[in-house]
Residue, then its C-alpha position, 0 to 999 in steps of 0.5 A: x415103259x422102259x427097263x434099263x439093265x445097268x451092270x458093270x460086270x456084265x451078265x452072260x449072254x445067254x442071261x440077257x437073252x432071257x431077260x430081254x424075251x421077258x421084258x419084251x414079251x411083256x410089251x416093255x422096252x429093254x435098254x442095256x449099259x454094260x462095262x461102263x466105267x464112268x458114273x456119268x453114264x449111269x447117270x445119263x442112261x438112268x435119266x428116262x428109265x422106269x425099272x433098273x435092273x443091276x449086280x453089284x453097280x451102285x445105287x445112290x442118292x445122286x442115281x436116284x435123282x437122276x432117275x425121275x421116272x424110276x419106280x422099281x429097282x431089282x439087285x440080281x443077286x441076295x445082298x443089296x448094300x449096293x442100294x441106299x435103301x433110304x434115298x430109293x424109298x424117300x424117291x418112292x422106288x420099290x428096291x428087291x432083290x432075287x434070293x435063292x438064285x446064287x445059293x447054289x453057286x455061292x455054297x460050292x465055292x464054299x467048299x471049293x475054298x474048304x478043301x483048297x485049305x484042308x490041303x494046305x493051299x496044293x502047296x504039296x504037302x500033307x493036309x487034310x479031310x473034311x470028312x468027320x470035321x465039324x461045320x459051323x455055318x453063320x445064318x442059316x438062310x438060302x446059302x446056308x441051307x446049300x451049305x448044310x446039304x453039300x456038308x452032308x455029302x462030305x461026311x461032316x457035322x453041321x451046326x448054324x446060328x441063325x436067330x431069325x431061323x427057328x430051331x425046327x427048320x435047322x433040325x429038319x435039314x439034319x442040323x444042330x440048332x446053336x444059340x450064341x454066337x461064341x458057341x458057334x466059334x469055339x465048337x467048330x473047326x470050320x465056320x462059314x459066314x454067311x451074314x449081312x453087312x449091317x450096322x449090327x453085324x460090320x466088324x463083328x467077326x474079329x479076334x475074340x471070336x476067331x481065337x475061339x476056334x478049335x485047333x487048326x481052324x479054318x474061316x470061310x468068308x463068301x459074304x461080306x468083307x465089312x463084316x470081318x473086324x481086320x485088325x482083329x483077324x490079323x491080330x488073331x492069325x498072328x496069335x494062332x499059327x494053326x488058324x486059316x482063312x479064306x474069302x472071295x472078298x479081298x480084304x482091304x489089308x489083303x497085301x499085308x495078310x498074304x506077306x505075313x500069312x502065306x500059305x494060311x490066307x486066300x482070296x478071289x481076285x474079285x468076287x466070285x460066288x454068283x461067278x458062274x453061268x447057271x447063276x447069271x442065267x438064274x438071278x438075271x432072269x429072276x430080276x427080269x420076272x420080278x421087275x414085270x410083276x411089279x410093273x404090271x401088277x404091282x407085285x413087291x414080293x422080294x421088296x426090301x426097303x420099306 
């Protein structure tokens, strides 16, 4: 059998390294298609394949087509939008994903972004600690989790929304279980987002919300940027001098929000939550193990379409 890894960004050396040793220590063959910049080479490489393993390349229906031998599909990394969950289960592919293995990377750039903030952006002038503030963090899921463990070493109070959390696993982290997500917002004066783009979730962080936040409040997005209603976080910076924001996503206003904003927005030029070489190693390796198992054993553990 045939495995494909297809990234466009692609993993660190050392991470390929590994994937090949699993792949091939399982008798399989191991195909690679990094930096392309043309579909068509997707679609080519795709053609004979029977798993895929990818970042944040996308898998479509036009991919799925092209791909009649494929049956397992495994996003490196937690979110999976990249991936027509629809169109691969209609093709009878089995799509996963590896959680947990960027947690780690993703909840320090959390707070590599909260204390470049708290400090006015290094402009030099006076800012602030994040010591006694006030963390409300927006599932509580593997990220959320690191979150709450480095917010403890900072000193800070912890809070989550999570409804698919319970109660009793937040309260064991040292974390105060919230039950509206109004309540998240108006409680505390740093928020980190950590939800899903999905149809119930696109859009649902806007101006209402953010203008519930105490003073001098600070939104922290390294999940998804089709999860901030832009106008309205536009609209609400506009509204509230003292609020700030900051993301690893670029917005699609971003030009806009950095001229009329600077000093009170950032963001990453691409990116950059799993950006680092323990969590390439970590999920690329992940991918690899879960692309065996389900090859050989018929393993779907982490399977996300139905």
């Amino acid at each position: 059998m045939k495995v494909l890894v297809a990234t466009e960004k692609p993993f660190a050396a050392v991470a390929v390294d590994g994937i090949r040793k699993e792949i091939e220590d399982a008798g399989y063959e191991l195909v690679l298609l990094e930096k392309y910049t043309d579909k068509a080479d997707l679609l080519k490489a795709v053609a004979d394949v029977d798993a895929l393993i990818i970042r944040s390349d996308k898998v479509d229906a036009e991919v799925l087509d092209a791909a009649k031998n494929l049956k397992v599909v495994v996003r490196a990394g937690a979110g999976y939008d990249n991936v027509d969950l629809a169109a691969a289960t209609a093709h009878n592919v089995c799509v996963e994903n590896t959680p947990g293995q960027n947690s780690n990377a993703v909840a320090e750039l959390v707070f590599g972004m909260a204390v470049m903030a708290f400090r006015n952006m290094y402009n030099g002038t006076s800012g602030a600690e994040l010591k006694g503030k006030r963390l409300g963090i927006h599932a509580f899921g593997q990220v959320g989790r690191n979150v709450a463990r480095i917010a403890k070493g900072f000193g800070m109070e912890v809070s989550a929304l999570d409804p698919y959390c319970p109660d009793e696993v937040m309260v064991e982290a040292g974390v105060v279980p919230v039950h509206s997500v109004e309540e998240l917002y108006k409680t505390n004066q740093v928020v980190s987002l950590h939800i899903p783009a999905t149809d119930e979730t696109r859009k649902s962080v806007g101006k209402a919300l953010l203008e519930l936040m105490p003073k001098g409040g600070l939104l922290i997005n390294t999940a998804r940027k089709e999860v901030i209603d832009e106008d309205g976080l536009a609209a609400a910076l506009e509204a509230r001098p003292d609020l700030k924001y900051v993301a690893d996503i670029k917005p699609d206003i971003a030009d806009a929000l950095n001229e009329k904003f600077e000093g009170r927005v950032f963001f990453t030029p691409k990116k950059m939550g799993a950006q680092t070489s323990e969590a390439n190693i970590n999920a690329g390796i992940a991918a690899a193990r879960q692309v065996v198992a389900f090859l050989r054993d018929g393993i779907d553990r982490f399977r996300v379409n139905k």
